[in-house]
N, CA, C and O of each residue as an XYZ file, in Angstrom:
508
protein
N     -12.106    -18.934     -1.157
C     -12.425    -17.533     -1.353
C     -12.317    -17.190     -2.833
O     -11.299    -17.393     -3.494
N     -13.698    -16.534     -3.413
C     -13.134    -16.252     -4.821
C     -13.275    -14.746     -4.823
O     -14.058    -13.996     -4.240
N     -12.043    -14.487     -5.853
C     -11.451    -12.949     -5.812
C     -12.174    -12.497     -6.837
O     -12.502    -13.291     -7.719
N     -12.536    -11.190     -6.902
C     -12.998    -10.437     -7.858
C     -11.790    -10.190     -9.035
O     -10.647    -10.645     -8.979
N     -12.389     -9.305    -10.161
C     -11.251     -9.169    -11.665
C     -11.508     -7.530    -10.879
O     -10.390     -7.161    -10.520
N     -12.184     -6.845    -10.640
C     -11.651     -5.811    -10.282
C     -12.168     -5.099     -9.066
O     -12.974     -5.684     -8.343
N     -11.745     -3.812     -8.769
C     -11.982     -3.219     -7.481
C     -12.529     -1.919     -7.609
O     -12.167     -1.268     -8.589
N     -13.434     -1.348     -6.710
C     -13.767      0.296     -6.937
C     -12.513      0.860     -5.888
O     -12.243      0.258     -4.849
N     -11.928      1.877     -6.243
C     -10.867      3.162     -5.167
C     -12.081      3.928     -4.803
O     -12.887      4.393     -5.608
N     -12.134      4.015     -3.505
C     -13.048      4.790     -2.532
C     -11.119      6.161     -2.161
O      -9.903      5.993     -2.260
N     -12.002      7.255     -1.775
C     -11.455      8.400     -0.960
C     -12.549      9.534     -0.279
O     -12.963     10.640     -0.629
N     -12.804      8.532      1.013
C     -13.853      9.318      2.207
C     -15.233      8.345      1.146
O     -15.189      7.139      0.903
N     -16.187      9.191      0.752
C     -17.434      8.360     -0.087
C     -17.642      8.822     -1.252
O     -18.793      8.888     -1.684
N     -16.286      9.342     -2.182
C     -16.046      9.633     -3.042
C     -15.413      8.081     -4.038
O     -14.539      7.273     -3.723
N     -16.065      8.133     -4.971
C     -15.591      6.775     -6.210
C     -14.353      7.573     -6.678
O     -14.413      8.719     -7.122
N     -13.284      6.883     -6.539
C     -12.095      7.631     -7.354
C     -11.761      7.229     -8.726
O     -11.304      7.903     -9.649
N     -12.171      5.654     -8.651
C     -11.869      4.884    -10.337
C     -11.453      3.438     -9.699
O     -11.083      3.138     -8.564
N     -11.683      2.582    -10.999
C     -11.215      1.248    -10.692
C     -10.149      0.631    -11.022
O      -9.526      0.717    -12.080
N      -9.854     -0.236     -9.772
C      -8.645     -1.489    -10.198
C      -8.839     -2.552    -10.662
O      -9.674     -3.300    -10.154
N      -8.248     -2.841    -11.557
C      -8.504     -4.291    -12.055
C      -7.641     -4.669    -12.185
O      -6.607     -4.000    -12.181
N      -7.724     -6.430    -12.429
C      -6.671     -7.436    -12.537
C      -6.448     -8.059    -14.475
O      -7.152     -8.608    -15.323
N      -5.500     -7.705    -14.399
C      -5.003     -7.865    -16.065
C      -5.359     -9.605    -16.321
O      -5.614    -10.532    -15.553
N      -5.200     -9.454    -18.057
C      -4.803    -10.866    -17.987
C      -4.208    -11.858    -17.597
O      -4.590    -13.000    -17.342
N      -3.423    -11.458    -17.568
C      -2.250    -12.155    -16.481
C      -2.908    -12.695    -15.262
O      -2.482    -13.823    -15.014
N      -3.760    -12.295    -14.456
C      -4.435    -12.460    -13.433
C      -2.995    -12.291    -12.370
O      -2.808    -13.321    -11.722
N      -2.160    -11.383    -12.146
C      -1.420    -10.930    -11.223
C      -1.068     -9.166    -11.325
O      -0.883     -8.488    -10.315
N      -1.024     -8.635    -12.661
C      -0.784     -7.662    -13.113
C      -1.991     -6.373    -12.859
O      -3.147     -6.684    -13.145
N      -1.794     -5.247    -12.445
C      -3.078     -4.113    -12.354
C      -3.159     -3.199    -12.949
O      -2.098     -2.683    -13.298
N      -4.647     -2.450    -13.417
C      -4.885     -1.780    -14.256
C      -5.266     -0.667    -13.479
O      -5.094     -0.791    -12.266
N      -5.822      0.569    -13.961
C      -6.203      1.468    -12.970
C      -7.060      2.674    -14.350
O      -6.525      2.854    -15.445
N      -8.284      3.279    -13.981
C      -9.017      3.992    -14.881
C      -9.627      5.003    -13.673
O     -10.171      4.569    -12.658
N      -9.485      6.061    -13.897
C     -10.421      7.426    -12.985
C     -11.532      7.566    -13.567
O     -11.689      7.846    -14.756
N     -12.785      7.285    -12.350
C     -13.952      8.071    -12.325
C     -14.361      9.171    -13.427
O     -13.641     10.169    -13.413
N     -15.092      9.160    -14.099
C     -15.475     10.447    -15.031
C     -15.520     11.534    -13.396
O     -14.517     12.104    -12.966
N     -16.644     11.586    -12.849
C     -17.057     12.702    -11.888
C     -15.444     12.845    -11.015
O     -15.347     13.953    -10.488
N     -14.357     12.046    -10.814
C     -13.390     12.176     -9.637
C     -12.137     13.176    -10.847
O     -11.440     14.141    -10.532
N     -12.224     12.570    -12.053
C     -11.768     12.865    -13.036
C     -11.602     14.656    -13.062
O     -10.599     15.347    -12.881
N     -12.964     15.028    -13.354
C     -13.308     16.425    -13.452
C     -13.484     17.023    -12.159
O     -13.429     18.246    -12.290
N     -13.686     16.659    -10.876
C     -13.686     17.062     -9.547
C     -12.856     16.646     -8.821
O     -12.741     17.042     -7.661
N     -12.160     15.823     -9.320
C     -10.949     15.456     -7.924
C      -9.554     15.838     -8.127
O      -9.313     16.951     -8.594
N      -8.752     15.156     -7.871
C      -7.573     15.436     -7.592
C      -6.260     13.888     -7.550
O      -6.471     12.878     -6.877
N      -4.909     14.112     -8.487
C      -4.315     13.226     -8.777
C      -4.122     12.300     -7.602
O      -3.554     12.854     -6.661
N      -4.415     11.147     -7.423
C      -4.006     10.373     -5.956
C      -2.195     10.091     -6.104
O      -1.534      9.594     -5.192
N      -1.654     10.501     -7.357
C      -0.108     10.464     -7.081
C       0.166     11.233     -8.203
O      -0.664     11.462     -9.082
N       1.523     11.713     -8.196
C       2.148     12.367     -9.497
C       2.421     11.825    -10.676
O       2.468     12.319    -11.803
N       2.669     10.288    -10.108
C       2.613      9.133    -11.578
C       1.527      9.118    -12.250
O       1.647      9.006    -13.470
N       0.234      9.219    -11.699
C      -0.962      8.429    -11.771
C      -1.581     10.304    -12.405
O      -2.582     10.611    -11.758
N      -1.239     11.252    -13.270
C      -2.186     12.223    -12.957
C      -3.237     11.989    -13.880
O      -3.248     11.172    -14.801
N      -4.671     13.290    -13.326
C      -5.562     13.301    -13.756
C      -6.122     13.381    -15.321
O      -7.252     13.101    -15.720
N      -4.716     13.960    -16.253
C      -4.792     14.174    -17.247
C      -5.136     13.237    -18.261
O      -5.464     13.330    -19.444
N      -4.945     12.187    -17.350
C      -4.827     10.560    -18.305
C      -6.182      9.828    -17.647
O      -6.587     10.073    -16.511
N      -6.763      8.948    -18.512
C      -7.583      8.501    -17.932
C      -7.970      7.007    -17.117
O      -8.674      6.614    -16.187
N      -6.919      6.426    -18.226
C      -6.357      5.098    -17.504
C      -5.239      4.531    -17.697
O      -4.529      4.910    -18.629
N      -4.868      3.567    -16.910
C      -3.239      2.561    -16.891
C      -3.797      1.529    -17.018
O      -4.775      1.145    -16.376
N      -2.922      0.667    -18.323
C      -3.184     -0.268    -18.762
C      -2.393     -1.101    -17.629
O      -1.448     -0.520    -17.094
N      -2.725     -2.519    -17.187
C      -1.780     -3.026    -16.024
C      -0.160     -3.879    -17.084
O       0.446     -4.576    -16.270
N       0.241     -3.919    -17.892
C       1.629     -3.337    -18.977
C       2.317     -2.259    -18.693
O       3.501     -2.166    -19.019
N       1.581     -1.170    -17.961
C       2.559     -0.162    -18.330
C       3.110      0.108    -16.702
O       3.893      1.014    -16.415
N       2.489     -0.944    -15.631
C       2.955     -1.433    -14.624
C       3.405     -0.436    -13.426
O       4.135     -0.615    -12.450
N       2.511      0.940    -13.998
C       2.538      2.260    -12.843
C       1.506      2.463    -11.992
O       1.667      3.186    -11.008
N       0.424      1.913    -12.228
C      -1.332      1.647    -11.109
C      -0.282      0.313    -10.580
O       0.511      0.618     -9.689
N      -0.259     -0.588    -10.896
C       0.709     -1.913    -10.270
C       1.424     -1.396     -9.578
O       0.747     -1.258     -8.559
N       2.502     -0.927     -9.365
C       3.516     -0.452     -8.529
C       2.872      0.247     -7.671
O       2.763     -0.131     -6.505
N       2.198      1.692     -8.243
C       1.649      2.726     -6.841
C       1.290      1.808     -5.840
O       1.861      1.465     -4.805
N      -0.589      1.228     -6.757
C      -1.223      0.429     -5.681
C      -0.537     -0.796     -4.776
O      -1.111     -1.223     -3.774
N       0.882     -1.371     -5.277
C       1.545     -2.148     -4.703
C       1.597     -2.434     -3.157
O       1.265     -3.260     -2.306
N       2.448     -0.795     -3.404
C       3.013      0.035     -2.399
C       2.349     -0.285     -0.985
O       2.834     -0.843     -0.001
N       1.095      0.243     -1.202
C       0.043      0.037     -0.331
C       0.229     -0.667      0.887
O       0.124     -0.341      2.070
N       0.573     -1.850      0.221
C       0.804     -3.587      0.837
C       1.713     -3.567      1.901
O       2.758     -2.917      1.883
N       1.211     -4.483      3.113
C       2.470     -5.048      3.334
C       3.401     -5.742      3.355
O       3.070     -6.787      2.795
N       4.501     -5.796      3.708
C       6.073     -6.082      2.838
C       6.622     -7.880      3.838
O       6.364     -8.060      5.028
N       7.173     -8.657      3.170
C       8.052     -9.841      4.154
C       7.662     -9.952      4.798
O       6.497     -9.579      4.665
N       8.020    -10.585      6.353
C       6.677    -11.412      6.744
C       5.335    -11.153      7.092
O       4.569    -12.108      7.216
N       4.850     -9.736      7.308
C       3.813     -9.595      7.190
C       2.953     -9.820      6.692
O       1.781    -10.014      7.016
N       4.009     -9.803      4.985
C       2.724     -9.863      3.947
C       2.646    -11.667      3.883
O       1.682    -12.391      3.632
N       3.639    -11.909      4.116
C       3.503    -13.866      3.765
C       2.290    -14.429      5.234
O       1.255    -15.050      4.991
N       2.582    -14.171      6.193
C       1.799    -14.141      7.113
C       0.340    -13.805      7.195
O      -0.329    -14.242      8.132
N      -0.327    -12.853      6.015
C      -1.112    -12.449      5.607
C      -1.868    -13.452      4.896
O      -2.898    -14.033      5.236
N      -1.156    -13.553      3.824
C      -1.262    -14.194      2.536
C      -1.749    -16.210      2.930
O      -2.530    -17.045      2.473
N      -0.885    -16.147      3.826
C      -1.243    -17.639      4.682
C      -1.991    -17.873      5.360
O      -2.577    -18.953      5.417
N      -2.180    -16.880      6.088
C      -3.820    -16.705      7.100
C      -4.985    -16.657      6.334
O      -5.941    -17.260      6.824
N      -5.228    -15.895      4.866
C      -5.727    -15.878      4.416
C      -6.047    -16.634      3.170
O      -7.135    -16.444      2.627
N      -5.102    -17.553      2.630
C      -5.598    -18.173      1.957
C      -5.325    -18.177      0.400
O      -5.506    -19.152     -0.328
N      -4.906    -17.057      0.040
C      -4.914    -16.444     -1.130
C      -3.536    -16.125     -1.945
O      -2.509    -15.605     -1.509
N      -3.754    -16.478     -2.935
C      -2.654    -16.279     -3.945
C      -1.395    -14.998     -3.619
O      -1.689    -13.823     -3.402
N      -0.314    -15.412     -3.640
C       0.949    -14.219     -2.818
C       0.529    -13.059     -4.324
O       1.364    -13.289     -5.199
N      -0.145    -12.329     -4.631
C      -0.252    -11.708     -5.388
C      -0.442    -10.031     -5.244
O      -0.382     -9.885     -4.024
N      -0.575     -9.122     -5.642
C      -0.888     -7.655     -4.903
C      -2.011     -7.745     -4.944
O      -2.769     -7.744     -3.974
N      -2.355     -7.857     -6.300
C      -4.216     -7.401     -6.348
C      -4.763     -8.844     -5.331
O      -5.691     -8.628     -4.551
N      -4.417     -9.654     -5.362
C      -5.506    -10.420     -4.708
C      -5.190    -10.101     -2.906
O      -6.218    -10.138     -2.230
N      -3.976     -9.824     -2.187
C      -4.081     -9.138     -1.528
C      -4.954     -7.728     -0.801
O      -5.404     -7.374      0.288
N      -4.819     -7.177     -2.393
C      -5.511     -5.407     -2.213
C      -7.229     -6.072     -1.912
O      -8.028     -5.959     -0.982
N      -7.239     -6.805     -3.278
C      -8.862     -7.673     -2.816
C      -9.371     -7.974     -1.587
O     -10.494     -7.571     -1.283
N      -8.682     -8.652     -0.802
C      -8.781     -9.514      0.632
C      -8.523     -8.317      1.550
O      -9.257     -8.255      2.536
N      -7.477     -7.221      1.376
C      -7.573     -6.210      2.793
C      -7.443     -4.678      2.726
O      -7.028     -3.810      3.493
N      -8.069     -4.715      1.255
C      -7.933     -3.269      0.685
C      -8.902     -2.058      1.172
O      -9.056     -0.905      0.771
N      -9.621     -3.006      2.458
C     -10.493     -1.972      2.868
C      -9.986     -1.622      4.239
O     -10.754     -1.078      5.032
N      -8.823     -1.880      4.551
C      -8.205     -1.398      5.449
C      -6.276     -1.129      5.007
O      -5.478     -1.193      5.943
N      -6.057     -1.013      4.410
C      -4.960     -0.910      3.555
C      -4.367      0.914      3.843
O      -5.009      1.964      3.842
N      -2.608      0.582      4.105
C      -2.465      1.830      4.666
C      -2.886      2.881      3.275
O      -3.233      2.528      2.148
N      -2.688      4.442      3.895
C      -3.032      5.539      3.187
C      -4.557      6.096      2.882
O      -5.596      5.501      3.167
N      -4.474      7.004      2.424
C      -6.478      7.601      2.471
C      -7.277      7.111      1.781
O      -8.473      7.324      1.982
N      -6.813      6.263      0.704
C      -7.732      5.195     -0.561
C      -8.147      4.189      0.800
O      -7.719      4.071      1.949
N      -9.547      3.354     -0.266
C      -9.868      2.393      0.384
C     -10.687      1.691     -0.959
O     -11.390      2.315     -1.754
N     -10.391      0.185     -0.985
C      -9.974     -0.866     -2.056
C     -10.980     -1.879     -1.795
O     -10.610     -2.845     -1.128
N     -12.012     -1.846     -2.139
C     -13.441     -2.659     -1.915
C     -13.737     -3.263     -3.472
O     -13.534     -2.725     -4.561
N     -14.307     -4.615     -3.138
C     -15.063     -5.303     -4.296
C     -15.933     -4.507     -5.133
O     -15.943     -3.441     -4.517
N     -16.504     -4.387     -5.922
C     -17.538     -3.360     -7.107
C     -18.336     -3.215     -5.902
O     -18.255     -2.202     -5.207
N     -19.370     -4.527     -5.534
C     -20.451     -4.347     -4.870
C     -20.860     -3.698     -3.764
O     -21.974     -3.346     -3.378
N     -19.226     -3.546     -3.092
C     -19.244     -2.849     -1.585
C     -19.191     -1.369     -1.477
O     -18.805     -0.774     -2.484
N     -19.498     -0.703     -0.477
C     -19.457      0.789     -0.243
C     -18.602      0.961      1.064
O     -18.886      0.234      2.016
N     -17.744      1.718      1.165
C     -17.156      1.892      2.337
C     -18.752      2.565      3.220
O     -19.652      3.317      2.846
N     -18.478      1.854      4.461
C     -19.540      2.189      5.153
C     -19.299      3.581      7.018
O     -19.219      3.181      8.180
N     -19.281      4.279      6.794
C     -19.014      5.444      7.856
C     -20.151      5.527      8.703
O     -20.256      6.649      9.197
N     -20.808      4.935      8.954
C     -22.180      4.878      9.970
C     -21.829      4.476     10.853
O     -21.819      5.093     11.919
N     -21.247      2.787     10.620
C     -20.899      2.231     12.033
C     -19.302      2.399     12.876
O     -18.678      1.706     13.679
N     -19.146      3.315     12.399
C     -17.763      3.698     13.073
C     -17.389      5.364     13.480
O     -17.726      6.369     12.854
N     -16.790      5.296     14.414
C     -16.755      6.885     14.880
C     -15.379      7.237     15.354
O     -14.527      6.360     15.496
N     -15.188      8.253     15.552
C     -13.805      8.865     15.607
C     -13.957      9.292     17.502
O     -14.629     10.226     17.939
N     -12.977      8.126     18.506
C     -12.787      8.731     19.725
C     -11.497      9.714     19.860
O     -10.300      9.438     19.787
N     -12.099     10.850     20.061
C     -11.184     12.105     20.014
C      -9.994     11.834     20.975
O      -8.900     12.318     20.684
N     -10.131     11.131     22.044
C      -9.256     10.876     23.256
C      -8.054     10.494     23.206
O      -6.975     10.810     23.707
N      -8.729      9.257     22.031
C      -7.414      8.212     21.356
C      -7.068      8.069     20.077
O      -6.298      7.267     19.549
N      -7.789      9.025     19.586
C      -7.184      9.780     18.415
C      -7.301      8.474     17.256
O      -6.686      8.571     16.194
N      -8.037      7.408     17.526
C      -8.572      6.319     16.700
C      -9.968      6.268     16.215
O     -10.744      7.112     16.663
N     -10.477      5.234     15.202
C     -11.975      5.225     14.801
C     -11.798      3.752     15.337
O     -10.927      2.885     15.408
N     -13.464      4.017     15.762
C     -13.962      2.644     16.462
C     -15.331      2.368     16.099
O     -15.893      1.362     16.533
């Protein structure tokens, strides 16, 4: 599997800004959308809008987006099933399009896609 250097942040089919993978190739960067920038809204209190990007050094897009993840054996269990370096970003890479909270963590090329999935009111899930 080869991992991308960085990621687009989706919220609903809104571009929020991208993640990327530092030199380091373990470390993350994080930059807001011009349009999410001037129309959106801080995705954390660390992370606000006022700024435009985190260098992955100053290790606060790293931590937030960390978070995300899941933790001990889940995440090793993950990480083994899948193949891929015990890393965050290459994690966020491999399952960031289902990754808890309202962001969603897709390759450049991908679009979160809302067509083929629908919300059963019954069970209070999307299917």
């Amino acid at each position: 599997m080869t991992l991308p250097d960085s990621l687009n942040v989706w919220r609903d089919t809104r571009r929020v800004g991208t993640l990327w993978c530092g030199d380091d190739g373990r470390l993350m960067g994080l930059e807001y959308d011009d349009a999410w920038q001037q129309n959106g809204h801080a995705i954390s209190h660390s992370l606000p809008l006022s700024q435009k990007a985190w260098q992955p050094e100053d290790l606060l897009a790293h931590h937030w987006f960390g978070n995300l993840l899941p933790e001990e054996q889940a995440r090793a269990a993950l990480i083994k099933r899948l193949g891929i370096p015990d890393d965050d970003f290459s994690l966020l890479a491999a399952i960031g399009g289902d990754c808890a909270g309202a962001l969603t963590i897709l390759p450049i090329d991908q679009r979160r896609d809302f067509t083929s999935r629908r919300l059963d009111p019954h069970a209070g899930t999307i299917v």
